[in-house]
MIDOSE-1310 file (N, C-alpha, C; in nm, 2 decimals, decimal comma, always signed):
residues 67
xxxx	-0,68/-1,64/+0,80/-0,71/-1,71/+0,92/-0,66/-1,63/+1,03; -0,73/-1,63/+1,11/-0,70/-1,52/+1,22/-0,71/-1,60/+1,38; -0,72/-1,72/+1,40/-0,74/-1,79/+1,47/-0,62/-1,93/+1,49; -0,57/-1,93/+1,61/-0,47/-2,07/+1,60/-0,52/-2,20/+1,65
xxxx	-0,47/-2,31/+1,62/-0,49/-2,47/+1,72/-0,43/-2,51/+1,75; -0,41/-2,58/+1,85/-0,27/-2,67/+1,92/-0,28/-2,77/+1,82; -0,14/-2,78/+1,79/-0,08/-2,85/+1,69/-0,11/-2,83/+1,53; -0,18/-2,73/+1,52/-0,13/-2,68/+1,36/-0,01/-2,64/+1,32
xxxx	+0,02/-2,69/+1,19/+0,16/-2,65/+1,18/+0,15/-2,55/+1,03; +0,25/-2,46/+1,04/+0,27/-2,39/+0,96/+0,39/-2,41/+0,87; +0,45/-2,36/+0,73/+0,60/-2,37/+0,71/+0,63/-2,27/+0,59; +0,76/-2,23/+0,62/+0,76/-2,10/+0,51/+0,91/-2,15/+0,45
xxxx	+0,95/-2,07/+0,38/+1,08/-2,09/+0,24/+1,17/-1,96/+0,28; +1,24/-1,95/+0,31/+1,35/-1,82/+0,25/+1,49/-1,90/+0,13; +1,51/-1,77/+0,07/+1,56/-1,82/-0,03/+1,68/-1,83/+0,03; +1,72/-1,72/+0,10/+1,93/-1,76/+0,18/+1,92/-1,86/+0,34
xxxx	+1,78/-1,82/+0,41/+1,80/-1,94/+0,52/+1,76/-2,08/+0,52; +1,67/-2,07/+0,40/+1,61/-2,22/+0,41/+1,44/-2,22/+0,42; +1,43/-2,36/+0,45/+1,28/-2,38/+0,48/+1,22/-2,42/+0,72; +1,16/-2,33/+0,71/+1,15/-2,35/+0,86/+0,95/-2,43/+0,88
xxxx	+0,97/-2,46/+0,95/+0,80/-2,50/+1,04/+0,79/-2,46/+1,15; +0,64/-2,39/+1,18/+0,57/-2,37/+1,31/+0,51/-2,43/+1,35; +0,46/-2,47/+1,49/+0,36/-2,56/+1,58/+0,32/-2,49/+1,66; +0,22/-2,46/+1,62/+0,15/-2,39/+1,77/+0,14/-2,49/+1,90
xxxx	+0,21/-2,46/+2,03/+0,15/-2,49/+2,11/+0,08/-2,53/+2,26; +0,06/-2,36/+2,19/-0,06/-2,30/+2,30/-0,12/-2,22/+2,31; -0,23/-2,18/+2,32/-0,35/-2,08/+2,27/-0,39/-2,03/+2,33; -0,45/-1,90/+2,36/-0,48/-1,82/+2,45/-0,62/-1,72/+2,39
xxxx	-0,68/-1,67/+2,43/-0,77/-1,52/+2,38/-0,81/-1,63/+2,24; -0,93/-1,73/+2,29/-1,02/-1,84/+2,21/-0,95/-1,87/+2,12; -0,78/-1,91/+2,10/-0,69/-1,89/+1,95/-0,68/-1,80/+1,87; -0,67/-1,62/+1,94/-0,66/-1,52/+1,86/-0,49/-1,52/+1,88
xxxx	-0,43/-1,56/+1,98/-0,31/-1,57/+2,02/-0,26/-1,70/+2,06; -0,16/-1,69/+2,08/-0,03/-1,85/+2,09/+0,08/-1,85/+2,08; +0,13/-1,96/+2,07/+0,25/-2,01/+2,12/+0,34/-2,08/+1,98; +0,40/-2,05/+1,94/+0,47/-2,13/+1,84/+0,62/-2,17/+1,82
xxxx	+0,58/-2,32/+1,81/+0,81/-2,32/+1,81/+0,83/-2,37/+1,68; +0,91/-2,26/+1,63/+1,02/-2,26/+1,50/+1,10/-2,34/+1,51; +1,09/-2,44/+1,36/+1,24/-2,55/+1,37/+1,27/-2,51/+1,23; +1,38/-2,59/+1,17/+1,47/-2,57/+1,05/+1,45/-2,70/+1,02
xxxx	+1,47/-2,70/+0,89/+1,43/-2,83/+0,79/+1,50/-2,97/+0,84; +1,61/-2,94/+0,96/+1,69/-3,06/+1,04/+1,59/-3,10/+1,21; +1,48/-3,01/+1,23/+1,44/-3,04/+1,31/+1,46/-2,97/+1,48; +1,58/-2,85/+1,42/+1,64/-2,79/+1,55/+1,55/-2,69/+1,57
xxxx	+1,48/-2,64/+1,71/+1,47/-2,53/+1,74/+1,53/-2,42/+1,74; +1,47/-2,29/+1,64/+1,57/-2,17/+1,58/+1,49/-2,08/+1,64; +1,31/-2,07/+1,72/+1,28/-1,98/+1,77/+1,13/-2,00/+1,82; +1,10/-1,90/+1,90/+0,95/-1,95/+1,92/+0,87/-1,82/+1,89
xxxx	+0,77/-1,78/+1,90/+0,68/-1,66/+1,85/+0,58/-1,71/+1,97; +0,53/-1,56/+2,04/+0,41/-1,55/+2,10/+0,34/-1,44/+2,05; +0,25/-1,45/+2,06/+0,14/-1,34/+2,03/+0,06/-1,36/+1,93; -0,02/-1,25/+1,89/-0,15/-1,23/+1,81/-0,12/-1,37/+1,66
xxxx	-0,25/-1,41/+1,59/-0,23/-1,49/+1,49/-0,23/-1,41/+1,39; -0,26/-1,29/+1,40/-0,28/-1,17/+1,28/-0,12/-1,14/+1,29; -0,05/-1,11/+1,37/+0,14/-1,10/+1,41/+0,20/-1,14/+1,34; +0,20/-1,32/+1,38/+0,24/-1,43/+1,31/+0,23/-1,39/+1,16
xxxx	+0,12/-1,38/+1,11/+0,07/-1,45/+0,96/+0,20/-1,24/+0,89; +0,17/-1,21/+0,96/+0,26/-1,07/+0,95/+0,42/-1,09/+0,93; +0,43/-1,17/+1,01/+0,57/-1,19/+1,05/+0,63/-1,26/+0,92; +0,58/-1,30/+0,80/+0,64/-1,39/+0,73/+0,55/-1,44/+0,62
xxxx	+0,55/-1,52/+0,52/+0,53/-1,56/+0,42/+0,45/-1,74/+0,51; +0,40/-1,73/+0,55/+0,37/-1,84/+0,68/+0,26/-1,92/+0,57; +0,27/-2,02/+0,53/+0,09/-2,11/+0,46/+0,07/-2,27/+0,56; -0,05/-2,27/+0,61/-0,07/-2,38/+0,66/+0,00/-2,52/+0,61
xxx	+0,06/-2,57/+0,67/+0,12/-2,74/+0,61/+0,09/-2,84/+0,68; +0,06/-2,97/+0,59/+0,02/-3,11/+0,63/+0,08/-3,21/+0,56; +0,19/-3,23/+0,69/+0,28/-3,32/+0,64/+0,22/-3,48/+0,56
């Protein structure tokens, strides 16, 4: 997937930090790019990510999720 949407959510696993979720939300360049805020399995914001969705999906072990 190389494309984002406001309010898709992503979530990935590390084995020493835990489990985190993304939300995109905001999209730019037709959803080639965006906006995402990173939380921790408690709900706290730990980070946000801008740029490309090709980046993103780079940056990490990332699989679409539906809660």
């Amino acid at each position: 997937m190389e494309r984002f949407s406001v309010g898709q959510k992503w979530k990935t696993t590390d084995a020493v930090f835990g489990t985190f979720f993304g939300e995109v939300v905001e999209i730019s360049d037709e959803g080639r790019s965006g906006s995402i805020v990173i939380t921790d399995d408690q709900s706290n914001v730990v980070d946000t990510f801008t740029g490309s969705a090709t980046d993103f999906l780079a940056s990490g072990e990332w699989q679409l999720f539906a809660p």
